[in-house]
C-alpha positions as CSV (number, residue, x, y, z in Angstrom):
1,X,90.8,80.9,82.4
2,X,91.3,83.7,85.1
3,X,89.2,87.0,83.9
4,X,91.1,90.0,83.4
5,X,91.1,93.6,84.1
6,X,88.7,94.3,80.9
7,X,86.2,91.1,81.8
8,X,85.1,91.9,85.3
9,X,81.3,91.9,85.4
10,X,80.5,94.9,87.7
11,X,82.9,98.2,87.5
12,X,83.6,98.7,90.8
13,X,84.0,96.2,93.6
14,X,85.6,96.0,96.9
15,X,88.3,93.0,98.0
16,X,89.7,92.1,101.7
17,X,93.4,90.8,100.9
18,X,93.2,87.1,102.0
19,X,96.4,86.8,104.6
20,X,96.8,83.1,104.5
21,X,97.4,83.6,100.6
22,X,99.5,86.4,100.8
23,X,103.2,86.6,100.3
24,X,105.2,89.9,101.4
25,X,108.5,89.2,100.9
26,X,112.2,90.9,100.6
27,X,115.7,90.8,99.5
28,X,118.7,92.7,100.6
29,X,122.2,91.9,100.1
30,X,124.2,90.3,103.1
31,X,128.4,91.0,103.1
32,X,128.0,92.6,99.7
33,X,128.1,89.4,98.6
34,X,124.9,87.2,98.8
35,X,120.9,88.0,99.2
36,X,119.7,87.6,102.2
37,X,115.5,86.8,102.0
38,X,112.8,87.4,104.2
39,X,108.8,87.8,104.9
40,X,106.6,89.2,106.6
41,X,104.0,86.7,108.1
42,X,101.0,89.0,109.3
43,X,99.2,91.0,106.5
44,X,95.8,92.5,106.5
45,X,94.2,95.2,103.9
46,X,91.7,96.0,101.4
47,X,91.2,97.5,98.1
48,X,88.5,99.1,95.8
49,X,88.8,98.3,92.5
50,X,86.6,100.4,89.6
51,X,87.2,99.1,86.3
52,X,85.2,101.8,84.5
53,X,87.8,104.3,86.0
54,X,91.1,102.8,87.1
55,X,92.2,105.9,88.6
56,X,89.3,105.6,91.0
57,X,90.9,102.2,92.4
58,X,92.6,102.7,95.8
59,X,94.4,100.1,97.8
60,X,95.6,99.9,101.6
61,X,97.8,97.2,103.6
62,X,99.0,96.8,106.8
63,X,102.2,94.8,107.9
64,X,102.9,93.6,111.5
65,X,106.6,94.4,112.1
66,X,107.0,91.7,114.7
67,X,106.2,89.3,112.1
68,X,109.1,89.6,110.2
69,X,111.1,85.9,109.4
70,X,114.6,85.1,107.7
71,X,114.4,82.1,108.8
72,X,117.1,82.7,111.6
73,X,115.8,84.1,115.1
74,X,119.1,85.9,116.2
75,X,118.8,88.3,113.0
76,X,114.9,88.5,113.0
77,X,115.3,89.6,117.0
78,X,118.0,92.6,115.1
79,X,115.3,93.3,112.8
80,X,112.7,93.8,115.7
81,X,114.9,96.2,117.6
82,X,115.5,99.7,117.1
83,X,118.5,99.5,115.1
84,X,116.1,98.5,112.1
85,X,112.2,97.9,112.6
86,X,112.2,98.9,115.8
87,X,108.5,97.0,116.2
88,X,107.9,97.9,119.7
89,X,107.7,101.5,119.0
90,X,106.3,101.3,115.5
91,X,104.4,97.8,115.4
92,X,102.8,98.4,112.2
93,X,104.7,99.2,108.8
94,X,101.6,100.7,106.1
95,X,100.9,101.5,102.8
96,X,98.1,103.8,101.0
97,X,97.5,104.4,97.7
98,X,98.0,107.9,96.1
99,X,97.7,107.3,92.2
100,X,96.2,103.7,90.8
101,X,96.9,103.7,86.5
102,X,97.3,101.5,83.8
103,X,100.3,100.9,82.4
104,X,99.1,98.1,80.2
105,X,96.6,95.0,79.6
106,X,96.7,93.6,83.4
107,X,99.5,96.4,84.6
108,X,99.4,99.0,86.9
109,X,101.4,101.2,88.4
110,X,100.2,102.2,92.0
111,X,102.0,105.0,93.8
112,X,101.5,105.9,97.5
113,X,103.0,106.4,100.9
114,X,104.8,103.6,102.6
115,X,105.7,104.0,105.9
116,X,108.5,101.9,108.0
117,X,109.3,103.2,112.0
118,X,107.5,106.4,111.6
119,X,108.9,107.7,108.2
120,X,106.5,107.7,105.5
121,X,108.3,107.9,101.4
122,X,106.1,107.4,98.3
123,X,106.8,104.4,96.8
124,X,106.0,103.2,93.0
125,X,104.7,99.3,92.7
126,X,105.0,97.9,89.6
127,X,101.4,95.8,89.2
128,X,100.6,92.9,87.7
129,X,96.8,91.3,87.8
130,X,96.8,87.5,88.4
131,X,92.9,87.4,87.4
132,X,90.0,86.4,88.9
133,X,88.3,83.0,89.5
134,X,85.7,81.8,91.9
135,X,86.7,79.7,94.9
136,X,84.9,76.1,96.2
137,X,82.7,78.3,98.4
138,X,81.0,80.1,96.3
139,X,83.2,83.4,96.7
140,X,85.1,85.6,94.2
141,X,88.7,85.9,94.0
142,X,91.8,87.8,92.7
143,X,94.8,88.2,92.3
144,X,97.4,90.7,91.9
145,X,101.8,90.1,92.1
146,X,103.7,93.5,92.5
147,X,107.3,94.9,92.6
148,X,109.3,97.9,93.8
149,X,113.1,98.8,95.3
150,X,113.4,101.1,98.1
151,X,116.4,102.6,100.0
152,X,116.2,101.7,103.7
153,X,117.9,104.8,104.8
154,X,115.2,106.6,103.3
155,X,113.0,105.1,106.3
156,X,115.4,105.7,109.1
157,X,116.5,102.1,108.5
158,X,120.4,103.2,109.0
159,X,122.4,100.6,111.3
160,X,125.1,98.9,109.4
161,X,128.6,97.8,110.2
162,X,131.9,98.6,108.1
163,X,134.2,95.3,106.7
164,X,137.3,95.4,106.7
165,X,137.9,94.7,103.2
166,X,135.4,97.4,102.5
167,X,131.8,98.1,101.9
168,X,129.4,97.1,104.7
169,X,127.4,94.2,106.4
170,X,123.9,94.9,105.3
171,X,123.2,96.7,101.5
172,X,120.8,99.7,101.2
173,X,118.6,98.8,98.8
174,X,114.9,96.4,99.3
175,X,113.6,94.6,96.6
176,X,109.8,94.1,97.4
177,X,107.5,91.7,96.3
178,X,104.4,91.2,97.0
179,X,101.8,88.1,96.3
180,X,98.6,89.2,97.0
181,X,95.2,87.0,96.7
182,X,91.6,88.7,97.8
183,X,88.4,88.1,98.6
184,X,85.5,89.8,96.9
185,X,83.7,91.7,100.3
């Protein structure tokens, strides 16, 4: 059985987010119509965690732009460009932690400062902790799933194109979600 929040053995420990057991992942509606899904494929980032005081926990993440994937290259290209991501200018899409509580046994709430293409928005993630559980070599890890909706105009994310049976191509608002799995440092 994974340990939980209230069961780690030391308060305060320090975890490099594991990228090859990471999911970042989104949904946006296409047309009005449908959900359109995507990931990003390159994630790096750390976080302290102090059990004796949540609210000293902190958390940080870095996203490669250029890594985005729908699973169709034309649209991934658009992504890359400047009428969304715009990943040569701003390769790097970031997040910091503000404000770490608990919301709950194994829930937090994390606020802090996303930032997409230069324009940085607080954001609220909706936390869940996965537990903890040693791996085959001998290391610690954990695991954390999160949520939150954004709007992408609030990032400068404003290209679209009008139907003509009204509304437009590509909706406004992100659903986020995040599978993270660390690595005690």
């Amino acid at each position: 059985m994974p340990e939980t929040l209230e069961h780690t053995v030391t308060p305060t420990s320090q975890w490099e987010i594991d990228p090859a057991h990471t999911d970042v992942s989104f949904a946006v509606k296409h047309l009005m119509i449908s959900t359109v899904r995507g990931r990003f494929g390159s994630v790096r980032g750390s976080f302290r965690l102090d059990q004796a005081e949540i609210a000293r926990s902190s958390v940080s993440v870095e996203i490669d732009a250029a890594s985005i994937d729908t699973r169709q290259e034309q649209r991934d290209a658009h992504l890359r460009s400047p009428d969304f991501l715009d990943a040569d200018a701003h390769p790097l899409l970031t997040f910091a932690s503000r404000v770490v509580e608990a919301t709950g046994t194994d829930r937090l709430r994390v606020t802090g400062d996303l930032t997409i293409r230069g324009t940085t928005r607080e954001v609220v993630l909706d936390v869940s902790d996965e537990g903890r559980g040693g791996d085959p070599w001998g290391g610690q890890r954990a695991a954390f799933s999160a949520t939150t909706t954004i709007d992408r105009r609030d990032f400068g994310l404003t290209w679209n194109q009008a139907l003509e049976a009204g509304g437009v191509l590509v909706g406004n608002e992100i659903r986020i979600s995040l599978d993270v799995q660390a690595v005690r440092a």
